[in-house]
Backbone as a printed PyTorch tensor [residue, N CA C, xyz], in Angstrom:
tensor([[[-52.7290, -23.4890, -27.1150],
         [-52.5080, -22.0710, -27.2520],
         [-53.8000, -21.3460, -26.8690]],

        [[-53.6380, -20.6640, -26.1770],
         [-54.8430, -19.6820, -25.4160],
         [-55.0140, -18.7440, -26.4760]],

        [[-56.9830, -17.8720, -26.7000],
         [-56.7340, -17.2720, -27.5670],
         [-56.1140, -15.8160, -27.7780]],

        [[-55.3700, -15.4920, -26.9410],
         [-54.6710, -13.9180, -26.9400],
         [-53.7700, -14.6210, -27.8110]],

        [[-52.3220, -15.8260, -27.6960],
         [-51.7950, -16.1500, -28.3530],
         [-52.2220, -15.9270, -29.7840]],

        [[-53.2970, -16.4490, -30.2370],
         [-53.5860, -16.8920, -31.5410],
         [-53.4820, -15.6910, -32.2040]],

        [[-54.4300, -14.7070, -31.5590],
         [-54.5820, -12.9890, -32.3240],
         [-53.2070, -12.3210, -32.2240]],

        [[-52.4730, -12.8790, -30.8770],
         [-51.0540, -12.0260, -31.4320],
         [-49.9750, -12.4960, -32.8710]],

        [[-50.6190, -14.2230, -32.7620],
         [-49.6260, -15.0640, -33.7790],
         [-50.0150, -14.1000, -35.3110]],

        [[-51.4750, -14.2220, -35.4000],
         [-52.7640, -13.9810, -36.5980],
         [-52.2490, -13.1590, -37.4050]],

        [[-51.7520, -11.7250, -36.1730],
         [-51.6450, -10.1020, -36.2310],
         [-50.1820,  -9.7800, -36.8220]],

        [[-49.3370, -10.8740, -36.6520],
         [-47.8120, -10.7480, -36.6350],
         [-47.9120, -10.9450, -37.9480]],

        [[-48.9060, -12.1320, -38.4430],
         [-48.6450, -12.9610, -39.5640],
         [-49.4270, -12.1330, -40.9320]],

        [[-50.4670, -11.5600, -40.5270],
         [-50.5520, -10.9190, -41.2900],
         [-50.0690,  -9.1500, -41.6300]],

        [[-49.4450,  -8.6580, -40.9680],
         [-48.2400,  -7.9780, -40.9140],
         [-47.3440,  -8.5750, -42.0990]],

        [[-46.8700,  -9.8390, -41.3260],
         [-45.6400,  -9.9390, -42.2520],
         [-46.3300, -10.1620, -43.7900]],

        [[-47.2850, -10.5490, -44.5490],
         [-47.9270, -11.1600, -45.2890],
         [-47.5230,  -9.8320, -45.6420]],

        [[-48.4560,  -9.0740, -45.6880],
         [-48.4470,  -7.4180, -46.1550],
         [-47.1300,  -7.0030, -46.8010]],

        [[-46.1080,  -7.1280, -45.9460],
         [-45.0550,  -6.6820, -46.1480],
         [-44.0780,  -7.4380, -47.4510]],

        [[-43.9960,  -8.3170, -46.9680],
         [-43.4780,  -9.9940, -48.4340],
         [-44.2810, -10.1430, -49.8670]],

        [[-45.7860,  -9.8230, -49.7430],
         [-46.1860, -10.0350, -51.0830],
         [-46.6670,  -8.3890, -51.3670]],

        [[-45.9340,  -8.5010, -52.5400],
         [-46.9910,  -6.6560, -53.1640],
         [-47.9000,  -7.3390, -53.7360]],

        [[-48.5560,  -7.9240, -54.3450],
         [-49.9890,  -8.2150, -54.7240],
         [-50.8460,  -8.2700, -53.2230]],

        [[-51.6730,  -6.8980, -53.8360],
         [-52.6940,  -7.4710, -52.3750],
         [-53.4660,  -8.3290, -52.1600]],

        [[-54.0470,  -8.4870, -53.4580],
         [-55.3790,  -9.7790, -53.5650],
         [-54.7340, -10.9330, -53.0440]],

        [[-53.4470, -11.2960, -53.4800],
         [-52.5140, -12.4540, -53.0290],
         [-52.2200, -12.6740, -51.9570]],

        [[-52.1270, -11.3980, -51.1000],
         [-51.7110, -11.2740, -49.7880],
         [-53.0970, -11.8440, -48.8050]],

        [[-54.0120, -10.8420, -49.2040],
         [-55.3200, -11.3770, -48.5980],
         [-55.8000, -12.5830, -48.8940]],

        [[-55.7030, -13.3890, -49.8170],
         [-56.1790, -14.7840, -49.8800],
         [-55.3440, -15.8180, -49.3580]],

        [[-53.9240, -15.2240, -48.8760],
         [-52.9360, -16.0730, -48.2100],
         [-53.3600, -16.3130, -46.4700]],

        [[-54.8410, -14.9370, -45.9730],
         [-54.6330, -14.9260, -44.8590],
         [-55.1180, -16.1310, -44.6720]],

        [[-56.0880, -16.3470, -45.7090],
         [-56.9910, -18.0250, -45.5350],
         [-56.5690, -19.0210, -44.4880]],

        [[-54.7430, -19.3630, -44.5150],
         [-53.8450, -19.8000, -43.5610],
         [-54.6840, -19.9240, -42.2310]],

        [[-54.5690, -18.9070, -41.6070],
         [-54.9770, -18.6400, -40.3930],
         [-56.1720, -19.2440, -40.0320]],

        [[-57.8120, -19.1440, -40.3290],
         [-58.4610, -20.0440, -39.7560],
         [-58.4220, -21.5560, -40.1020]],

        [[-57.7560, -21.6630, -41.2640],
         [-57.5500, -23.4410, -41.1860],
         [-56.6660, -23.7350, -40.4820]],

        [[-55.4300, -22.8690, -39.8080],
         [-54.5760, -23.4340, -39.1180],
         [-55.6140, -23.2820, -37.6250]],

        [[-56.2850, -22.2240, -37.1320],
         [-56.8600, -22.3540, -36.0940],
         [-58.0330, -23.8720, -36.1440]],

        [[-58.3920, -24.1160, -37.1900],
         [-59.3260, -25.3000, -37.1800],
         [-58.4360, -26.5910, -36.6750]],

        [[-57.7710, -26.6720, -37.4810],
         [-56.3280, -27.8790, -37.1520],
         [-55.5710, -27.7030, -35.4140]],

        [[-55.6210, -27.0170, -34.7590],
         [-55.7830, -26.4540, -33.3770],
         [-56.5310, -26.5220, -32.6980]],

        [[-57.6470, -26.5130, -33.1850],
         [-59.3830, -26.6530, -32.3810],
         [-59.4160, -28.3330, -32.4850]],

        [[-58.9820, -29.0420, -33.5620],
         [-58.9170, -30.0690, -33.5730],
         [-57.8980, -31.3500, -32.8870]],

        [[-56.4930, -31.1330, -33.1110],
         [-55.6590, -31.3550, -32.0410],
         [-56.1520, -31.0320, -30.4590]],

        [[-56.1860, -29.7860, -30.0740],
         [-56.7370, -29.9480, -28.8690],
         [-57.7720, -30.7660, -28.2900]],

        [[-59.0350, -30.6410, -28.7940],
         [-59.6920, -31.9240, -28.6940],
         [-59.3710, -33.1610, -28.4560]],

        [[-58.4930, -33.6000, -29.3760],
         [-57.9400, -35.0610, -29.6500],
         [-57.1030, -35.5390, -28.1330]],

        [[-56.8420, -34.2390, -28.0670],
         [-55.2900, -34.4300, -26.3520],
         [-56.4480, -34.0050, -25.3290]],

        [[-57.5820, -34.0240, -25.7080],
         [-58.3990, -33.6680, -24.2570],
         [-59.3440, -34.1180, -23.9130]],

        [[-60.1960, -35.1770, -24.1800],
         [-61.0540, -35.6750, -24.5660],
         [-62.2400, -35.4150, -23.8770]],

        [[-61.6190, -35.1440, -22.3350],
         [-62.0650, -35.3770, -20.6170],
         [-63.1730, -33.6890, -20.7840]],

        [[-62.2080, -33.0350, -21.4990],
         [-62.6600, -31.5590, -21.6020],
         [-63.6520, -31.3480, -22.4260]],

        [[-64.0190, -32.1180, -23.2270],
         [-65.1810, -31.3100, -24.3050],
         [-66.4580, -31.5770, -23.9160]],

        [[-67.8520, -30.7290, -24.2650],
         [-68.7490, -30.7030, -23.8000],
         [-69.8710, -30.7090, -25.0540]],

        [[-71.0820, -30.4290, -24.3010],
         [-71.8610, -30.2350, -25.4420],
         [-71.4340, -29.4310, -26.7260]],

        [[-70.9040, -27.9940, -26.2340],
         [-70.8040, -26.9990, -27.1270],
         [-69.6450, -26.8660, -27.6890]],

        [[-68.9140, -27.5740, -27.8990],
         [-67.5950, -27.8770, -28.4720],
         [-67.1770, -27.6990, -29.4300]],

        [[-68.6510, -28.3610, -30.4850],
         [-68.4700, -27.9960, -31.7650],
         [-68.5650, -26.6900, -32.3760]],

        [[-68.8670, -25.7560, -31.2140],
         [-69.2150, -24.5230, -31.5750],
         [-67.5800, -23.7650, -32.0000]],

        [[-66.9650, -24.5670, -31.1220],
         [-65.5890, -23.9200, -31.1580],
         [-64.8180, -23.5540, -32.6100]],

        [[-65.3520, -24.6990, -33.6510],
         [-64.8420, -24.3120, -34.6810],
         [-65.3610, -23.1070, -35.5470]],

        [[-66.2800, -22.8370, -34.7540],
         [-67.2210, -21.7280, -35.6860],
         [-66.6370, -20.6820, -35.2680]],

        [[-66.4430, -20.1170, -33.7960],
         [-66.3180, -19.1330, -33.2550],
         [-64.8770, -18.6900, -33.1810]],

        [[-63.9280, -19.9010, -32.3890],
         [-62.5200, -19.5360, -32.2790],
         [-61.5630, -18.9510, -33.7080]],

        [[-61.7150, -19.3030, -34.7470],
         [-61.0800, -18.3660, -35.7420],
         [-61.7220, -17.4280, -36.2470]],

        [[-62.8120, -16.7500, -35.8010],
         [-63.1860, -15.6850, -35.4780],
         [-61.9440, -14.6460, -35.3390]],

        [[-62.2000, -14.5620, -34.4890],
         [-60.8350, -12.9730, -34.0690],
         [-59.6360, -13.4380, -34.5130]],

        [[-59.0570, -14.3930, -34.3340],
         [-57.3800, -14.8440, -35.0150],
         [-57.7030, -14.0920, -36.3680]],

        [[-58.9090, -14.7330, -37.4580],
         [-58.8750, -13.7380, -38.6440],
         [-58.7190, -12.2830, -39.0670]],

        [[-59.5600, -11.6350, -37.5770],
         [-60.2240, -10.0720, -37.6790],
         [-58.3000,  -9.4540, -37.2840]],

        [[-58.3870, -10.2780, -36.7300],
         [-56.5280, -10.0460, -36.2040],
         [-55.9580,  -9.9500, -37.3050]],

        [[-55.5690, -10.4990, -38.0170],
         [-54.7130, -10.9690, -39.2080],
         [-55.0390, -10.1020, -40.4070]],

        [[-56.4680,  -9.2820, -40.4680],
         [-56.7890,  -8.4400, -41.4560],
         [-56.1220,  -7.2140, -40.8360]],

        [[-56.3920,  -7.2080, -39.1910],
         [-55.6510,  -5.9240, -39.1380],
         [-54.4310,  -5.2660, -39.1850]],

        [[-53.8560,  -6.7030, -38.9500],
         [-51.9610,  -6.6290, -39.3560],
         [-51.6630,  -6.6160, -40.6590]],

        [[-52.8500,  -7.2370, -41.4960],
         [-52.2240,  -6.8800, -43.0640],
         [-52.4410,  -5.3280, -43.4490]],

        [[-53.5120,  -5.0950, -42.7520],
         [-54.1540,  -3.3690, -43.0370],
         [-53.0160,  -2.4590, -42.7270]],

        [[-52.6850,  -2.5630, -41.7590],
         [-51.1530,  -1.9590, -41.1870],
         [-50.1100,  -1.8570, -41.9350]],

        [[-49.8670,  -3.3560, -42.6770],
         [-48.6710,  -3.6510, -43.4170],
         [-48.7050,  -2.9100, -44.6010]],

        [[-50.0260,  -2.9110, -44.9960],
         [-50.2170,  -2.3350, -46.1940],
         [-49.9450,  -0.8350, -46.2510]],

        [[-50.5440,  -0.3150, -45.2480],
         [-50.4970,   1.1890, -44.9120],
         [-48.7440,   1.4360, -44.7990]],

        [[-48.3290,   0.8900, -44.1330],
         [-46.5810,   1.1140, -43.6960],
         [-46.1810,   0.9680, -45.0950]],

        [[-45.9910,  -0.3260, -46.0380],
         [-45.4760,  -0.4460, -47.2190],
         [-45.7300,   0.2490, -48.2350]],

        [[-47.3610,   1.1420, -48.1880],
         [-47.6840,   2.1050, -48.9890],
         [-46.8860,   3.4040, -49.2140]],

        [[-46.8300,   3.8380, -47.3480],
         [-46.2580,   5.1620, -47.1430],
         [-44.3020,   4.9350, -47.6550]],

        [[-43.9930,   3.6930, -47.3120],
         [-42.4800,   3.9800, -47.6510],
         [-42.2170,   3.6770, -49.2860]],

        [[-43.2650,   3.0260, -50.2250],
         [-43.2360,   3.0810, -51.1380],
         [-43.1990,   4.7010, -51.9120]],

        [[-44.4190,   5.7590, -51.1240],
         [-44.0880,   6.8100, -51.8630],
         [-42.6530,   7.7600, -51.3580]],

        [[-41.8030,   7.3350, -50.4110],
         [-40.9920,   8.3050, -49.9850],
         [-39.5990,   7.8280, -50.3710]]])
């Protein structure tokens, strides 16, 4: 999965998170999901590629769930905002 995929998967997911749990603290500690699933991804890939990895490889786990996360806060931020406003109306 290329990383535009990941931030669109991240963004969806934390959207929906927002929306399914009213506890927010709950919601936000559920995003946790997301960079361990991107780690488990960084890792599989590796495994199916072997030919491909380089020195800086290991960097990948540091960096690539990077934005999938920043993604996933912003779809919950959203969710929250949407579920807020139809809560008061």
């Amino acid at each position: 999965m290329a990383i535009e995929g990941a931030i669109l998967l991240a963004t969806a997911f934390g959207f929906i998170v927002a929306i399914l749990i009213s506890n927010a603290k709950l919601g936000c500690a559920s995003l946790l999901i997301v960079p361990v699933a991107m780690i488990f991804q960084i890792s599989r890939w590796q495994d199916q590629n072997p030919e491909a990895i380089r020195s800086t490889s290991g960097l990948d786990f540091l960096f690539v769930p990077f934005w999938p996360i920043i993604a996933a806060l912003c779809g919950f931020a959203v969710g929250l905002i949407l579920r807020k406003q139809n809560d008061e109306s």
